[in-house]
KOLMIVEX-793406 format. One line per field, with one value per residue (C-alpha): residue in three letters; x, y, z. Coordinates in nm, 2 decimals. Last residue first. Layout:
torpa	Ala | ...
X	X | ...
Y	Y | ...
Z	Z | ...
//
This chain:
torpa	Unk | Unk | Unk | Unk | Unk | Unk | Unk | Unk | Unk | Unk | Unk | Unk | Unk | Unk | Unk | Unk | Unk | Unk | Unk | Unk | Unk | Unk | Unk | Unk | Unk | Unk | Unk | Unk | Unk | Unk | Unk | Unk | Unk | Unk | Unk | Unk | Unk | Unk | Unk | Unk | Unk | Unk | Unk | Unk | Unk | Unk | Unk | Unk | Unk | Unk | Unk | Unk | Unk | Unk | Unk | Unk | Unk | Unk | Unk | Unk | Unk | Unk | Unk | Unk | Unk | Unk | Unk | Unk | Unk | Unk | Unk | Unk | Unk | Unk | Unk | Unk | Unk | Unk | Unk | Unk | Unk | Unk | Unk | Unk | Unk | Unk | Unk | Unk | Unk | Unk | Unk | Unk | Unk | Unk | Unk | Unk | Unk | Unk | Unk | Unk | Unk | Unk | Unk | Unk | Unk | Unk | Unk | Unk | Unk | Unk | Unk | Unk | Unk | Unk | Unk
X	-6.54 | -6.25 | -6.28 | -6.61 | -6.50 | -6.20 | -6.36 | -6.66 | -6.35 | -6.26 | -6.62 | -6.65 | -6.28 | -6.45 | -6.38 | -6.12 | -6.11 | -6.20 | -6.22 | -5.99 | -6.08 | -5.74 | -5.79 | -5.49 | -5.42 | -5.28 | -5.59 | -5.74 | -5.51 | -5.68 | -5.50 | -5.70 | -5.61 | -5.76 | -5.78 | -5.65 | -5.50 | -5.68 | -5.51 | -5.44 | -5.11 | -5.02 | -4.93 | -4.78 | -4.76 | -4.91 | -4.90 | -5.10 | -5.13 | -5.41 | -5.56 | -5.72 | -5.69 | -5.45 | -5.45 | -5.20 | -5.28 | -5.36 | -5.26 | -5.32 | -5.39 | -5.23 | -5.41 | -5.26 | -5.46 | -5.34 | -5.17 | -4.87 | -4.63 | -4.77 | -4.86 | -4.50 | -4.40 | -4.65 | -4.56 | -4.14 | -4.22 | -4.52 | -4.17 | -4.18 | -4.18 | -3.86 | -3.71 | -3.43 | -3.57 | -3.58 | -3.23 | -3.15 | -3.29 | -3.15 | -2.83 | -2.92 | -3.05 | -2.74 | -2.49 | -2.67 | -2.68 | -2.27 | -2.19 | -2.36 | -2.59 | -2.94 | -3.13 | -3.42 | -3.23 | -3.02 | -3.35 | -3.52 | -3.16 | -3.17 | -3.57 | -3.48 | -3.23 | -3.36 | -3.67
Y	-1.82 | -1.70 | -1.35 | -1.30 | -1.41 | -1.13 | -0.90 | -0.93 | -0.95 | -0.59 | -0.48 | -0.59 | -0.38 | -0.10 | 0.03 | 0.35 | 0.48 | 0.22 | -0.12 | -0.38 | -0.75 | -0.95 | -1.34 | -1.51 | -1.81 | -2.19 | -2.26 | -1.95 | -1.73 | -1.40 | -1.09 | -0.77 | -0.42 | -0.15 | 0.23 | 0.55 | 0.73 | 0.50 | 0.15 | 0.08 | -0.04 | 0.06 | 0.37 | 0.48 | 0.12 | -0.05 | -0.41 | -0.70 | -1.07 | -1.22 | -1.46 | -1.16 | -0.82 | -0.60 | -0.24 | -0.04 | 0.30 | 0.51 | 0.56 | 0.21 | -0.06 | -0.36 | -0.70 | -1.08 | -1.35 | -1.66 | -1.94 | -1.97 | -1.92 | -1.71 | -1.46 | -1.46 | -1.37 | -1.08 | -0.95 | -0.93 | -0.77 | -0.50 | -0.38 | -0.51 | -0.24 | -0.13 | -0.18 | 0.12 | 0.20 | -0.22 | -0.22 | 0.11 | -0.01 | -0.35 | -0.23 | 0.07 | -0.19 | -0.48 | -0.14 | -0.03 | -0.43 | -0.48 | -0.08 | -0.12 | 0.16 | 0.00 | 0.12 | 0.36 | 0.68 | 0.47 | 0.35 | 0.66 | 0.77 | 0.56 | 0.53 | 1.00 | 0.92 | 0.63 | 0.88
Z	-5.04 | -4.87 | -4.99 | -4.87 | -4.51 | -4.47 | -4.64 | -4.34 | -4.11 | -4.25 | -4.23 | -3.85 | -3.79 | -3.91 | -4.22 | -4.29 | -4.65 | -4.94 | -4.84 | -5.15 | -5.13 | -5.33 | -5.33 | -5.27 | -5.50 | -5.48 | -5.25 | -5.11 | -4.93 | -4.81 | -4.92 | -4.79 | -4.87 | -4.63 | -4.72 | -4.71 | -5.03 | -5.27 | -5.39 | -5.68 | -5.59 | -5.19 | -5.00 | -4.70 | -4.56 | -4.23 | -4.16 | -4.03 | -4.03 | -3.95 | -3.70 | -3.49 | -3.64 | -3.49 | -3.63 | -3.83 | -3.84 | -4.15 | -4.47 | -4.62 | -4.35 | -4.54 | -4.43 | -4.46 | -4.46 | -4.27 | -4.48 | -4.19 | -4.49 | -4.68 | -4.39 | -4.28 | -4.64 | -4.73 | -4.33 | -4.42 | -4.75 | -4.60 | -4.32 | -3.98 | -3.77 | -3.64 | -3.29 | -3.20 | -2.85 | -2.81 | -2.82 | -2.65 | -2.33 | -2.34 | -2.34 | -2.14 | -1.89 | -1.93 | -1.86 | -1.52 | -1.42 | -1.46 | -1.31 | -0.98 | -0.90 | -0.91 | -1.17 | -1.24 | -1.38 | -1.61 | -1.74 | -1.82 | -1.95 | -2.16 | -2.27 | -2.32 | -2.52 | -2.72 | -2.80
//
């Protein structure tokens, strides 16, 4: 995939040297961009207090005013499913959705588990 952004870019810029080296620099530096990993997520969520929610097996989707990431698998969790931290207080409050909810069940979670 960086090969093919590269030469993309290479491809689609000017011909002087300075501005065809800032592209592919640029190019291969956001070719490279990682997700950010369930640690990184757990700790930004902490500390902006917004929930945080793990799509198990499956793909990550946005969910407005929370934080969101993907992982292969998760403690007691099944195979697919949705794990909810909401902060409540001191605590987070754990709401588990087996397989894949809609994103109306996931904000229901997201209000039971604030209460």
């Amino acid at each position: 995939m960086t090969t093919f952004l590269l030469s993309l870019t290479l491809a689609s810029t000017p011909s002087d040297a300075p501005t065809v080296r800032a592209r592919a620099a640029l190019a291969i530096a956001f070719a490279d961009a990682t997700p950010p990993t369930y640690e990184q997520q757990l700790a930004k969520a902490v500390r902006e207090g917004r929930p945080l929610v793990v799509w198990v097996g499956q793909p990550v989707r946005h969910v407005g005013g929370c934080v969101c990431v993907g992982c292969d698998s998760f403690p007691e969790a099944g195979r697919e499913a949705v794990v909810i931290g909401v902060p409540v207080g001191n605590r987070v409050v754990r709401v588990d959705l087996p397989g894949r909810p809609s994103d109306a069940a996931v904000r229901r979670a997201i209000e039971k588990g604030s209460q």
